[in-house]
C-alpha positions as CSV (number, residue, x, y, z in Angstrom):
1,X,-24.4,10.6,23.7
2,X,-26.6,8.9,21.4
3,X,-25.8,7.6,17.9
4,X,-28.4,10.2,16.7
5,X,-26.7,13.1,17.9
6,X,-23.0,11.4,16.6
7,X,-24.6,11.3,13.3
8,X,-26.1,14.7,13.9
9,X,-22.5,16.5,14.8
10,X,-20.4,14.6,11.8
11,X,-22.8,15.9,9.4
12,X,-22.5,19.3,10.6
13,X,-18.8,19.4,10.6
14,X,-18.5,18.6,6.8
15,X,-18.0,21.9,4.9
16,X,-16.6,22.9,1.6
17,X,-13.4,23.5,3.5
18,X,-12.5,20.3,4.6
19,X,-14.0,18.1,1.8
20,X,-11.2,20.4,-0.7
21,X,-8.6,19.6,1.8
22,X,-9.7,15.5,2.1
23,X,-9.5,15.8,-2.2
24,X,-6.1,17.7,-2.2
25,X,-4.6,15.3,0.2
26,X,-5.9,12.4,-2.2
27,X,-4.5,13.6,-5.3
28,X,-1.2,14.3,-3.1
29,X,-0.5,10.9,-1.9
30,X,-1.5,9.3,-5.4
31,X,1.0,11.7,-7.1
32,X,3.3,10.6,-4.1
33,X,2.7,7.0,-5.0
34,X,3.8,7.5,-8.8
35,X,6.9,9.7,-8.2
36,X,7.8,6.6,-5.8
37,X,7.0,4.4,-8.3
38,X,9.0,6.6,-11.0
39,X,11.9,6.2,-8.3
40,X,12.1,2.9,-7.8
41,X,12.0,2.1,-11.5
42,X,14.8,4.7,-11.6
43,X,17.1,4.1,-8.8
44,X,16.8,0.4,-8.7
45,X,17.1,-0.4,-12.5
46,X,13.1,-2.0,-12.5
47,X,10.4,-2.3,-14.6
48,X,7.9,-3.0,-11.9
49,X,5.3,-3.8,-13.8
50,X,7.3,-6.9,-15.3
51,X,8.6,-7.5,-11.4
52,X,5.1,-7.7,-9.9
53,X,2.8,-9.1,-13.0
54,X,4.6,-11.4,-15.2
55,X,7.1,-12.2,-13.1
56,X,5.5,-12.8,-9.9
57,X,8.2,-10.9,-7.5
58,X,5.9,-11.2,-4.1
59,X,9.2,-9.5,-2.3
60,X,8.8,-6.8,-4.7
61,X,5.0,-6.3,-4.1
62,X,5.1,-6.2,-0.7
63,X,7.5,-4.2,-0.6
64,X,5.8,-1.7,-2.8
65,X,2.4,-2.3,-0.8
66,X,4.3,-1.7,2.5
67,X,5.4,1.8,1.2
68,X,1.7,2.7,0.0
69,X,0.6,2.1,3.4
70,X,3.6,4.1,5.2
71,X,2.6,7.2,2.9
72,X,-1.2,6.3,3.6
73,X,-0.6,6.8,7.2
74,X,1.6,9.9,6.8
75,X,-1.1,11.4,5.0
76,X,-3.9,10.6,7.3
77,X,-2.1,11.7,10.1
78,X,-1.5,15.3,8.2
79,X,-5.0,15.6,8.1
80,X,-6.1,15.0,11.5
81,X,-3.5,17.1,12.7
């Protein structure tokens, strides 16, 4: 299969359908990412932004980046399901 036809079937693929779907996932796991933010601020007594920029907590941010990533990947994995 050449690169021209792999190109070719993609573009064909791409409807109004799945481009809504790819922007409601988006929004989901960026309102996922703030209601974990809220929680953590909540739950753990924070103010993350204090933890991560003026203090410098790198435990903290990776932490936080870590759980980004996990919901990145749940996310991704809804959609090509």
């Amino acid at each position: 299969m050449s690169l021209m036809t792999i190109a070719h079937h993609s573009s064909v693929d791409l409807n109004w359908q799945s481009l809504l779907s790819t922007i409601v996932y988006a929004v989901l796991g960026v309102v996922l990412l703030m209601v974990f933010a809220l929680l953590v601020n909540r739950i753990f007594r924070l103010d993350l932004r204090r933890e991560l920029i003026e203090d410098q907590n790198i435990g903290l941010g990776l932490a936080f980046a870590g759980t980004a990533m996990a919901i990145a990947i749940i996310i991704a994995a809804t959609i090509l399901s």
